[in-house]
LUMFI-671383 format. One record per residue (C-alpha): residue in one letter; x, z, y. Coordinates in pm, 1 decimal. Layout:
% LUMFI-671383
A,X,Z,Y
...
This chain:
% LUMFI-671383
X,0.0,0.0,0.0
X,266.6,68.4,216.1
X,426.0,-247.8,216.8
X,106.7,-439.2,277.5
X,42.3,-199.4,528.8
X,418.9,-278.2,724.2
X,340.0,-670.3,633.0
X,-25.7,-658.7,853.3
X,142.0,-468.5,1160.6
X,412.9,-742.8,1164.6
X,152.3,-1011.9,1117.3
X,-219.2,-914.0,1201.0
X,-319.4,-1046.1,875.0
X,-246.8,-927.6,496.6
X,-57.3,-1122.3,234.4
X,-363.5,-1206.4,-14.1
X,-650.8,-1319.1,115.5
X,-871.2,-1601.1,-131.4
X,-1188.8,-1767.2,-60.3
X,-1372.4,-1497.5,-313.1
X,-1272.4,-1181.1,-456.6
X,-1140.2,-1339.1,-761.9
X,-934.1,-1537.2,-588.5
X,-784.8,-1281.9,-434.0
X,-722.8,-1063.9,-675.9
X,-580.9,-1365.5,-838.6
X,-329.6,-1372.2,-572.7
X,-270.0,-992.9,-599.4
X,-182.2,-1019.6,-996.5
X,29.5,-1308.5,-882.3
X,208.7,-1087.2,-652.2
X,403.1,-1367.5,-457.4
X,469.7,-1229.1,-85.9
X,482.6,-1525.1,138.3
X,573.2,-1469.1,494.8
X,459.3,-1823.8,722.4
X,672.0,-1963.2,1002.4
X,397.6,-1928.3,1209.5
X,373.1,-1589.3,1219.5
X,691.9,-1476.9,1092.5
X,985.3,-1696.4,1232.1
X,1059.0,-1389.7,1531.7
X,1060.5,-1141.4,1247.4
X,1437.8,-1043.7,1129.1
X,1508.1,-968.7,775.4
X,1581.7,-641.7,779.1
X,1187.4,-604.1,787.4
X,1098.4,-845.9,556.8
X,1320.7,-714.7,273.0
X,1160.2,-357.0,331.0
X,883.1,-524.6,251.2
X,882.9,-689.7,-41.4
X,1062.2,-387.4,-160.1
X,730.5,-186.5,-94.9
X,489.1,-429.6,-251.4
X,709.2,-563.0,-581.8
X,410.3,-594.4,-834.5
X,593.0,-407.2,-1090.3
X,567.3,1.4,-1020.0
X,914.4,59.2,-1179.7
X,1150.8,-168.4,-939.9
X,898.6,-63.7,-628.6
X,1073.1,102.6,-343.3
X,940.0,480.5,-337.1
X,818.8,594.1,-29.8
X,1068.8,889.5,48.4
X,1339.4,608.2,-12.4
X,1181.8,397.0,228.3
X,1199.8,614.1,522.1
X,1581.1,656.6,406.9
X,1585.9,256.6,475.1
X,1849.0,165.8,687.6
X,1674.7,-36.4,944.0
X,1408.0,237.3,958.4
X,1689.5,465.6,1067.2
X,1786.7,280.1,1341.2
X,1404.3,203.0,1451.0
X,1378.4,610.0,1459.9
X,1733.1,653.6,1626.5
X,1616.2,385.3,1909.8
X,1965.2,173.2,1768.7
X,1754.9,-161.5,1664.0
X,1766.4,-329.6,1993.7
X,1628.5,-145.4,2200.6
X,1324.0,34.4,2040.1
X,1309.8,334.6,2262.3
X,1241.6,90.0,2576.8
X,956.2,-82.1,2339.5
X,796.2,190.8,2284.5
X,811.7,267.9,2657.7
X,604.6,-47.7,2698.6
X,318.6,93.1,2480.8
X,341.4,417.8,2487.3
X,455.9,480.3,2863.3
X,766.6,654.6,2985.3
X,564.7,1023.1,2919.4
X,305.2,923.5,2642.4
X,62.8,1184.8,2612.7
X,-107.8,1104.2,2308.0
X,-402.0,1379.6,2328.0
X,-518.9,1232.2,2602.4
X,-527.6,921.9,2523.2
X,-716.2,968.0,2207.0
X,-980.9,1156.8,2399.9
X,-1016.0,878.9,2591.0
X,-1016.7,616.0,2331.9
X,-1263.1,837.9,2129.8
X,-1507.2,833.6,2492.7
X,-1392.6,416.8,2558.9
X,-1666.1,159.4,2469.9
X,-1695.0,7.3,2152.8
X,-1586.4,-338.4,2298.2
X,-1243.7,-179.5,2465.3
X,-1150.5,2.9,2101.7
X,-1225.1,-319.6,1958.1
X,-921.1,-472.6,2206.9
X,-688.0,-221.7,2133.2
X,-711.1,-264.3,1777.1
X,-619.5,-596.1,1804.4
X,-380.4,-551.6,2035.2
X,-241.5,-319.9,1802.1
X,-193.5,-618.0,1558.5
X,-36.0,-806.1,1770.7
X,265.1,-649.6,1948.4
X,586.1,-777.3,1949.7
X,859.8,-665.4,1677.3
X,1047.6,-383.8,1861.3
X,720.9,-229.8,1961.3
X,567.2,-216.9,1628.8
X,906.5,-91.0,1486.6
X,897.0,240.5,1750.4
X,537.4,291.5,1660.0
X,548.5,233.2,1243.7
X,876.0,478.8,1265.3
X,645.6,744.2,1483.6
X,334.3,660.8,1253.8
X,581.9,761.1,916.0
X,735.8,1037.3,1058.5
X,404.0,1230.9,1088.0
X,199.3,1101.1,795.4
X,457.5,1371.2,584.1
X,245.3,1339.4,261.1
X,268.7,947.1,266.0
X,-121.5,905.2,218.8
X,-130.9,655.8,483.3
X,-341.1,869.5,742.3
X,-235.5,1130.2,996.1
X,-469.9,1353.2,1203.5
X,-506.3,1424.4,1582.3
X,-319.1,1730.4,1548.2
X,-69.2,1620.0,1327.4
X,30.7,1381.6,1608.3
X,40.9,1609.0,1895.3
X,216.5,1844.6,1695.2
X,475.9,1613.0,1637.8
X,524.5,1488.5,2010.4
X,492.0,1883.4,2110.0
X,191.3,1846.6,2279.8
X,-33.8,2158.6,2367.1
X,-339.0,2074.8,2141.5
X,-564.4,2391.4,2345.2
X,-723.4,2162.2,2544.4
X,-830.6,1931.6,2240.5
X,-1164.8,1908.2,2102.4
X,-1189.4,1939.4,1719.6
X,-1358.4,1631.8,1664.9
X,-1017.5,1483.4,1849.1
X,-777.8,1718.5,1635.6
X,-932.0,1614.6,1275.4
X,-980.4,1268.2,1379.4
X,-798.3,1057.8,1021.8
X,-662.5,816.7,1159.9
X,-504.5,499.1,911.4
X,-234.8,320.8,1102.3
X,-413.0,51.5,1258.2
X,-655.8,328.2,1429.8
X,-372.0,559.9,1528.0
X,-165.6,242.9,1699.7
X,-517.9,144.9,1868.1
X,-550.3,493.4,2040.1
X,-161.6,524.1,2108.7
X,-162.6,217.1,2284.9
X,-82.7,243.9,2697.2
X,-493.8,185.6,2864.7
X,-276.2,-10.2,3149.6
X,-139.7,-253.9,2852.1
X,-473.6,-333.0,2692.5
X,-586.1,-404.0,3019.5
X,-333.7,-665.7,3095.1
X,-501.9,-994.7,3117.9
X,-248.9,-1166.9,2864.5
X,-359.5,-916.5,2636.6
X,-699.7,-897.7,2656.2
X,-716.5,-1317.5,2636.0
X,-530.1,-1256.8,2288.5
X,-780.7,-1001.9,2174.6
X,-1056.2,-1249.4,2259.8
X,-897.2,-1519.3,2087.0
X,-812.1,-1343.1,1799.3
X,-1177.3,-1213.6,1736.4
X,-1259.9,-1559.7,1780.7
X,-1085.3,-1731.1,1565.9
């Protein structure tokens, strides 16, 4: 799971995808990772072998999780080394990110605007999504692919007093937690927005 998960935040898409569900599955059993020109030629390698470490079909020569965050390109996403990661994440998060507030907000934001940022989410460039999968990991300690409101604060040492509980407990899968992260002043970039759109109607 974790490797399709890493393979949709690079992409906005996931690997298998057939006309039906046996198709798909079809695909699955098939287990050949494909990664298109289109929407992979920015992407290094360093990423793309962590991948198709984390999805190999067979269980025994699949990277474990634990190992993975011992993955040497993960390092240097969390250490800020990989080319500048700690001035991406600036871009989404902001120079102070204060992530409680931001999930309030995203929990009180229309249905139309979390929409945006979700997409957004799936399409940020590759040092971005590298400073935000290493902050995602780093919390989600029990590697069950979800993290809570509090779990995040906690991490970033933010006071969660002011919290509600419904904000606190929120489970959050990646895709949500990168969707209330994001920077409100980013999703509301034109550019972006015009993406969203064109994603959702494509």
């Amino acid at each position: 799971a974790l490797g399709i998960l890493l393979y949709f935040l690079f992409c906005g898409f996931v690997p298998f995808f057939g006309e039906d569900a046996q198709s798909t599955t079809e695909q699955i059993m098939c287990g050949y990772l494909a990664f298109p020109a289109s929407s992979w030629s920015k992407v290094s390698l360093p990423p793309k072998t962590l991948i198709r470490k984390l999805a190999t079909r067979n269980v025994d020569n699949r990277l474990r999780p634990r190992a993975a965050l011992e993955n040497h390109w993960l390092q240097q996403c969390a250490s800020g080394e990989a080319g500048g990661d700690k001035q991406a994440a600036e871009l989404v998060l902001g120079v102070e990110p204060v992530f409680g507030e931001r999930l309030e907000a995203f929990m009180r934001s229309s249905a139309t605007r979390r929409l945006i940022a979700y997409v957004a989410g799936t399409q940020l460039e590759e040092r971005s999504a590298h400073a935000l999968a290493s902050l995602f990991l780093s919390v989600d300690e029990d590697l069950d692919g979800r993290v809570t409101g509090r779990q995040v604060m906690e991490r970033m040492h933010e006071d969660v007093g002011g919290m509600s509980s419904a904000g606190l407990e929120l489970q959050m899968d990646f895709g949500h937690f990168v969707a209330a992260v994001l920077d409100p002043e980013y999703c509301s970039r034109d550019d972006v927005s015009a993406d969203a759109f064109e994603v959702l109607d494509s």
